[in-house]
N, C-alpha and C positions, 0 to 999 in steps of 0.2 A: 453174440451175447445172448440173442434167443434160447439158441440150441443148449448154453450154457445154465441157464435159466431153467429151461425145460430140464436136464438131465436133472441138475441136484432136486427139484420137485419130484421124477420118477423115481430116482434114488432114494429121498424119504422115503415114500411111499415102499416102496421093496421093503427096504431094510426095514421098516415097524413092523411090515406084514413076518418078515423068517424069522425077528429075532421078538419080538410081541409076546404076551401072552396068550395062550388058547385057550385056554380054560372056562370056561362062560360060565358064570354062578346067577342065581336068581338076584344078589343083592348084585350083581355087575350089569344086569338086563333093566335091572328097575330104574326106572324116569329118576334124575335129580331134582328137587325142586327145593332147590334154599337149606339142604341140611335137613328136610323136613318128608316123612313118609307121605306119597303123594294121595289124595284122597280124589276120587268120583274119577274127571276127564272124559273121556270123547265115548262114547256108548255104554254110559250109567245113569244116562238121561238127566246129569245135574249140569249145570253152568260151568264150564272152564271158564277160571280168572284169568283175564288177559293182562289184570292191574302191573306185576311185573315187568310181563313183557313190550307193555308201552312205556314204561321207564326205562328197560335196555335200550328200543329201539330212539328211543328223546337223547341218552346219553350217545348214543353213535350220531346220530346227527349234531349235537353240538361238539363231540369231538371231531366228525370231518370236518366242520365250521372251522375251529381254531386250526387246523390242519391247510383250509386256503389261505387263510391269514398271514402263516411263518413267510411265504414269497413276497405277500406285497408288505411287510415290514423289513426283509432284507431289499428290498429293491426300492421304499419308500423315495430317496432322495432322486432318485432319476426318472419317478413317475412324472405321469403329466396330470393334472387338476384331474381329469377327466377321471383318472385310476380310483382317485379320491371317494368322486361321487359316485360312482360303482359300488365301491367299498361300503359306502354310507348305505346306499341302498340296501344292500346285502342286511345290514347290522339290522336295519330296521324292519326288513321282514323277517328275520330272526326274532324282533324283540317281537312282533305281532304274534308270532308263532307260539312265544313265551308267555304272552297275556292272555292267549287262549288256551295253552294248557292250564294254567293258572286257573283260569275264571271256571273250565270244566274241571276240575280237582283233582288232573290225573298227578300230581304230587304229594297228594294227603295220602297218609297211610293208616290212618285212624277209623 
C-alpha cells in the first residue's frame, strides 16, 4: 500500500511537470496576496503583515481539532470515562487558546 501510495504521488508530480505549463510571466512569478498587488515585504525595509497568516495557521489548528473529534464521536458509545476526560481536556485548552487570541486581537480586522 506504501509503494501504492508513493507511485500515484511521483505520478502527480511527473505528469504536472510534461504536461504543466512553461511559460513564466511576471504576473505568474508575483506573490498572491488576497486578490491584492503585494506591497513592501522582506528587503524594503517595511514590516511584513503576518495578521493573515495567523489566521490561516488558527484556522488549521481548529480544523485539525475537529478532525480528532470525528473518532472519538464514532467510537463514543464504547469509550471508557477516561476517553471523556481526555476529550474535555483537549476542548479546554482549545477554549484557553481561543481567549487568548481573542484578548490579543489577532481576530480584528479593523
Amino acid at each position: 500500500m506504501l509503494l501504492i501510495a508513493l507511485g500515484i504521488g511521483v505520478l502527480a508530480v511527473v505528469v504536472s511537470a510534461i504536461l504543466g505549463p512553461k511559460k513564466a510571466s511576471r504576473a505568474k512569478l508575483m506573490a498572491y496576496e488576497s486578490g491584492n498587488d503585494p506591497e513592501g515585504g522582506v528587503g524594503t525595509g517595511q514590516r511584513f503583515p503576518v495578521h493573515f497568516y495567523l489566521v490561516a495557521m488558527l484556522f488549521i489548528v481548529f480544523d485539525i481539532e475537529t478532525a480528532f473529534f470525528y473518532p472519538l464521536a464514532v467510537a463514543y458509545q464504547k469509550l471508557i470515562p477516561f476517553a471523556f476526560f481526555e476529550a474535555l481536556t483537549f476542548v479546554l485548552l482549545l477554549l484557553v487558546g481561543y481567549y487568548y487570541i481573542l484578548r490579543k486581537g489577532v481576530l480584528e480586522w479593523a
